[in-house]
C-alpha atoms as one frame of an Amber mdcrd trajectory, in Angstrom:
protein
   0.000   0.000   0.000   1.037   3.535  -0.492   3.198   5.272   2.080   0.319
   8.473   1.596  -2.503   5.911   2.913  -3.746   7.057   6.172  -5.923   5.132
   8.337  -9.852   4.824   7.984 -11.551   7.988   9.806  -8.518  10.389   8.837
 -10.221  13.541   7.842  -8.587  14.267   3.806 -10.306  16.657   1.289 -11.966
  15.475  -1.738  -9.520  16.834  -3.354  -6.506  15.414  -1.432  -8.124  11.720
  -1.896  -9.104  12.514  -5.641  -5.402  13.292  -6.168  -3.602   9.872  -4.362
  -6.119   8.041  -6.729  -4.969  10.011  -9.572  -1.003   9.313  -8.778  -1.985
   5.633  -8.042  -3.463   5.496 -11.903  -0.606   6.912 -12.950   1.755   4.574
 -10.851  -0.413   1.589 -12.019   0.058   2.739 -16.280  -3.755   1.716 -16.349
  -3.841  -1.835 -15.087  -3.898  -2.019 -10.971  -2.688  -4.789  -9.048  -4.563
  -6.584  -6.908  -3.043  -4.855  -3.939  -3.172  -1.649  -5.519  -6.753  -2.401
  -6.478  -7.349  -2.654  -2.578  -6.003   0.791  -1.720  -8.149   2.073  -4.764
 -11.032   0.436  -3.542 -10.085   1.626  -0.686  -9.785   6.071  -1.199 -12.745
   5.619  -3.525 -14.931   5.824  -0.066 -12.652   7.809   1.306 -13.100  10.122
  -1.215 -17.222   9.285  -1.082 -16.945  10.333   2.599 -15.152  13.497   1.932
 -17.915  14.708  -0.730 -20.450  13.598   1.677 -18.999  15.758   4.346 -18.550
  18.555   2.174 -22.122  18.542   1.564 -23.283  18.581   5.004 -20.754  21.045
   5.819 -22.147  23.315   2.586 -26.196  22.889   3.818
């Protein structure tokens, strides 16, 4: 796993998350490993729970 990952409940923009997935694509040339398909799988909800707290912060 990357040496960026932080543990579940870490508070991490959107943004911040969006751009680890973006190096990990980048990393990966396309095709993921099955680890690095875990730590996608992985900042995807991260990154679900930072839009979703953005939200509720924004209403």
């Amino acid at each position: 796993m990357s040496r960026d990952f932080m543990p579940p409940g870490s508070v991490r923009s959107a943004a911040e998350v969006n751009e680890q997935i973006r190096a990990l694509w980048l990393r990966a040339a396309g095709t993921l490993s099955a680890q690095e398909r875990a730590e996608y799988e992985l900042l995807v909800v991260e990154w679900a729970e930072a839009i979703r707290g953005a939200v509720i912060e924004a209403a």
